[in-house]
C-alpha positions in Angstrom: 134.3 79.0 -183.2 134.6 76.7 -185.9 135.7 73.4 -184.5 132.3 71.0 -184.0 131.2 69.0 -180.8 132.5 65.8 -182.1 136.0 67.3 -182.0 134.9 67.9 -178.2 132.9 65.6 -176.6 132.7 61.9 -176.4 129.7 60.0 -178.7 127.7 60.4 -176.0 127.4 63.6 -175.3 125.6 65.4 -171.9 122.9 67.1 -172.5 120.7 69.6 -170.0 117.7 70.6 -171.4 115.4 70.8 -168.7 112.4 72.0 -170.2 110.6 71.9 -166.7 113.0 74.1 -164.8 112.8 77.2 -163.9 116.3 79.8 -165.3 118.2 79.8 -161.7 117.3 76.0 -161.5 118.6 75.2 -165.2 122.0 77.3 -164.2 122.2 75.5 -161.0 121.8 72.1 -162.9 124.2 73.5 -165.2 126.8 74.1 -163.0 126.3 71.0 -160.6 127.0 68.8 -163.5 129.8 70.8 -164.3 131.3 70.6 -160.9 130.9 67.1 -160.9 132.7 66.5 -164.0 135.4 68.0 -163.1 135.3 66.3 -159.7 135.4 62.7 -162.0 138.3 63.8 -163.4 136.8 65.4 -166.6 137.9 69.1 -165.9 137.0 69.9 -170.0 134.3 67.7 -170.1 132.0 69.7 -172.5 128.2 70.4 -172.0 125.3 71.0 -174.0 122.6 72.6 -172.4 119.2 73.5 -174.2 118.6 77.0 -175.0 115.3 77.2 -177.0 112.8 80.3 -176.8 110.4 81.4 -179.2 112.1 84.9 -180.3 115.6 85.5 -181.4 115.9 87.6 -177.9 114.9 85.0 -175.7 117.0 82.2 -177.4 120.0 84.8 -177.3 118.9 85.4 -173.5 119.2 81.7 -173.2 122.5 81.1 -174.2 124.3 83.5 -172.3 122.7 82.3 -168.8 124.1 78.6 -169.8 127.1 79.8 -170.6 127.7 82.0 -167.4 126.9 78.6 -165.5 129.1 76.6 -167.4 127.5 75.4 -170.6 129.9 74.8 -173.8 127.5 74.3 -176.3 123.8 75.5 -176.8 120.8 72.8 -178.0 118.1 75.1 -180.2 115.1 74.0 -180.9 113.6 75.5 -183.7 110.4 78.7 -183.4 107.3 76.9 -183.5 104.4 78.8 -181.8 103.1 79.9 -184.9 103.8 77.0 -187.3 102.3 78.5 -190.4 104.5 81.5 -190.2 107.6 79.5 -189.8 109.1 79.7 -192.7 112.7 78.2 -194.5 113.8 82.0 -194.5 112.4 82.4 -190.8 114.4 79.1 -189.4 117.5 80.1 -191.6 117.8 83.6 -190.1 116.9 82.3 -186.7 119.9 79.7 -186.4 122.0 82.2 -187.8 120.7 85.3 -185.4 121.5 83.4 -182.4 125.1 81.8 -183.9 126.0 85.2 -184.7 126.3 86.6 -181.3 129.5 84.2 -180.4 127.7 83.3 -176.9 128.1 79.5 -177.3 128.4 76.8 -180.9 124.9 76.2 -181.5 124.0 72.5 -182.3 120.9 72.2 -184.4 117.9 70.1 -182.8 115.1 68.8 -184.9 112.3 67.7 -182.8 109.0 67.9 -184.8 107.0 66.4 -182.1 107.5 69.1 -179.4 107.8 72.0 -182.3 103.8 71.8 -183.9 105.6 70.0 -186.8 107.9 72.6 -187.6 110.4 70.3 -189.5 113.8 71.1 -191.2 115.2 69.0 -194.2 118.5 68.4 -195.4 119.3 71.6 -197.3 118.4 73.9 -194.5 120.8 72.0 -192.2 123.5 72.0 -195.1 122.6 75.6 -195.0 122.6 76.2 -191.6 126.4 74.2 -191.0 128.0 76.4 -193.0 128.1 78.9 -190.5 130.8 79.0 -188.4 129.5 79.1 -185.1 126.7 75.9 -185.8 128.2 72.9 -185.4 125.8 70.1 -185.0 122.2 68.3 -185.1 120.4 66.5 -182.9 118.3 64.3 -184.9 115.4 63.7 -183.0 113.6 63.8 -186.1 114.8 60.3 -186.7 115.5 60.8 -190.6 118.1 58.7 -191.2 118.1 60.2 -194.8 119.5 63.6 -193.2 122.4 61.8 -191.5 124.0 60.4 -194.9 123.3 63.8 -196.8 125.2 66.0 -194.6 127.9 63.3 -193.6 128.7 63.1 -197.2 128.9 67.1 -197.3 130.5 67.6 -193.6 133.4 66.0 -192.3 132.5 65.5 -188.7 135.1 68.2 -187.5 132.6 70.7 -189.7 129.3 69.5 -188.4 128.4 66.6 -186.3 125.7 64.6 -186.9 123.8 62.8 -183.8 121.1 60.4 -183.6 117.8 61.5 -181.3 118.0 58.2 -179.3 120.3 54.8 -179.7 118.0 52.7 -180.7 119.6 53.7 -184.1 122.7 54.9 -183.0 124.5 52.2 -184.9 122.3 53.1 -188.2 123.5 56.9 -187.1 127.0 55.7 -187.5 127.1 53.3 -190.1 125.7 56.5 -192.3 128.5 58.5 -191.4 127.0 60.2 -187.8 129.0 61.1 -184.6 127.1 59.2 -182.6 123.7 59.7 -180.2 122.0 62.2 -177.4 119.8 59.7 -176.1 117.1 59.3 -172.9 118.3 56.2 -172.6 121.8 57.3 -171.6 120.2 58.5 -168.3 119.3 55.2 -167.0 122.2 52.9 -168.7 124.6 54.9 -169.5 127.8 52.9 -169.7 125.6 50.6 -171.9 125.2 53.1 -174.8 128.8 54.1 -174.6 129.9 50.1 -174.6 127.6 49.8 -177.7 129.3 53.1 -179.6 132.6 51.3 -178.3 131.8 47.9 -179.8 131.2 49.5 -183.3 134.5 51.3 -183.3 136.4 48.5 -182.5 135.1 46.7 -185.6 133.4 44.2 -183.7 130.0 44.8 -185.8 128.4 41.8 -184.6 128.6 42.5 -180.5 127.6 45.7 -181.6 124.1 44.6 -183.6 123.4 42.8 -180.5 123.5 45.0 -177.8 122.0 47.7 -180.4 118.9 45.2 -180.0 118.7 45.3 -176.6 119.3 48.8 -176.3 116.8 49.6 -178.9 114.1 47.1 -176.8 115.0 49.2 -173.4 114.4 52.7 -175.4 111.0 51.8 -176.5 110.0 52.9 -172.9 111.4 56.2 -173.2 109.4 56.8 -176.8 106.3 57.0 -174.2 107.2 59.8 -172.9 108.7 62.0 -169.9 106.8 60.1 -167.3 108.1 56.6 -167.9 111.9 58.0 -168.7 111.9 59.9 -165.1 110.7 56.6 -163.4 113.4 54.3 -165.4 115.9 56.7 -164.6 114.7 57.0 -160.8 114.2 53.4 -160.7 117.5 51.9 -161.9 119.7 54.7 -161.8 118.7 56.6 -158.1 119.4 54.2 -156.0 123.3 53.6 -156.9 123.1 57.4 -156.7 121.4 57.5 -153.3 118.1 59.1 -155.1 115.5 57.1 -153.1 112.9 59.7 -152.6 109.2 59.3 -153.9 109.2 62.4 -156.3 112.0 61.9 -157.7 110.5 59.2 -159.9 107.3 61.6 -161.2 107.6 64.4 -163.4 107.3 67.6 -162.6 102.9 69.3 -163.0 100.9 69.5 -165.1 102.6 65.7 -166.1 100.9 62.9 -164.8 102.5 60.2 -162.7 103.1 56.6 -164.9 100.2 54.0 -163.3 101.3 51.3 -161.9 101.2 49.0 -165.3 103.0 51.6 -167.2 105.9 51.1 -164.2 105.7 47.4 -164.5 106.1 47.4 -168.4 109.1 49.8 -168.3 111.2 47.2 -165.6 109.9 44.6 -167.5 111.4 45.9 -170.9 114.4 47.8 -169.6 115.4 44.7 -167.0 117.5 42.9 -169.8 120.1 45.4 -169.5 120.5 45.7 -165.9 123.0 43.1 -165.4 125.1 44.5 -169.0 125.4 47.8 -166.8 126.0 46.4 -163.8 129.5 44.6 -165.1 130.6 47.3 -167.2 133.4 49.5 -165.3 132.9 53.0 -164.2 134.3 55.1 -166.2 136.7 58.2 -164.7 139.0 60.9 -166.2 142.6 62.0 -165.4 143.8 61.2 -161.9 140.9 59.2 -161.2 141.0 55.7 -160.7 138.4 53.6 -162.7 
């Protein structure tokens, strides 16, 4: 499979990592959102569902559940238990162990903070995208140098390059990116894709303005899983008809936010409340909007 995720997917695309799941609650997850994409209207709506283990096995393992349950690309994170051992040979081979068995497109996902530091630069991504069955990053990493080396290597039917969050999406694009995977997007959705609209439509200065708001609102999320599942519970549940009291904690051993951590989030994530709230819902073929 050669063609990349920006060929497939809007800017935006939906991601289902789930690190706190068990594997028959992950497929489940999988295959909810999947029904309810195509119940939106979205019947090839493509999703990216994270597929990280330590060994080549388990990754491989990985993969194949998620795409059994629906999944149309796999996110991969890259080994990390033993940092020192993790070599440019060892991530190289890894990436293309995985990619080789054909189970899903594999898109790349840098994340030194949740892989003991384990980093990759530019050339090992260059590397890595010339395989045919890697098609992407997710740059989590938030080097802004990487987008602009491969973009000027990769057109973005090769390899797409995302952003780890949008408070730089429009940076991400201006450099040549595809666009974001962002926490964000699970609380204000519609606002992230407005702002990745805006910039498309040439209309650069609406679109350094929301980024500022946008990029004030994700602030919350760079502190972590707790405050992100309360934002999302908080603005997002009760539209959805999520109203319960654990849905807006993380799962053990992650603590609770206190009760200023809560306040700050609203506080900082308020501003775009009323910028969701009037843009239109957005449905697929058949459906109105």
């Amino acid at each position: 499979m050669t063609s990349s995720i920006a060929a497939k997917t809007r800017p935006l695309p939906p991601g289902i990592f789930a690190v706190l799941l068990s594997p028959s609650e992950r497929q489940e997850l999988i295959k909810t959102a999947r029904r309810a994409a195509i119940d939106l209207g979205f019947e090839n709506f493509p999703l990216v569902a994270g597929i990280s283990g330590q060994s080549t096995n388990e990754s491989i393992r990985l993969a194949e559940e998620a795409r059994q349950a629906g999944a149309d690309f796999g996110l991969l994170l890259p080994p990390s238990y033993w940092a020192k051992a993790v070599t440019k040979d060892v991530v190289i081979d890894f990436y293309k162990d995985v990619a080789s068995e054909n189970i899903l497109p594999i898109v790349i996902y840098s994340f030194p903070a949740v892989c003991n530091g384990v980093d990759m630069n530019s050339d090992v991504m260059s590397t890595l995208a010339q395989h045919p069955n890697i098609v992407g990053v997710k740059l989590t990493c938030g080097n802004a140098g990487k987008v602009t080396r491969l973009t000027q290597e990769y057109s973005h039917e090769q390899f797409s390059v995302y952003a780890g969050s949008s408070d730089w999406l429009i940076p991400c694009l201006s450099g040549g990116g595809s666009g974001c995977v962002t926490g964000i997007g699970n609380v204000f959705p519609k606002s992230v894709s407005r702002l990745y609209a805006l910039w498309k439509e040439g209309k650069v200065q609406d679109a350094m303005k929301l980024q500022g708001l946008v990029a004030q609102a994700e602030k919350a999320c760079k502190e972590g899983i707790a405050p992100t599942k309360f934002a999302a519970a908080h603005f997002a549940g009760p539209p959805s008809g999520v109203t319960e009291a654990e849905a807006f904690w993380p799962r053990k051993p992650y603590k609770p936010s206190p009760k200023c951590m809560q306040d700050w989030v609203v506080d900082v994530m308020q501003h775009l409340v009323e910028i969701e709230n009037s843009l239109p819902d957005v449905s697929g073929l058949g459906r109105a909007k």
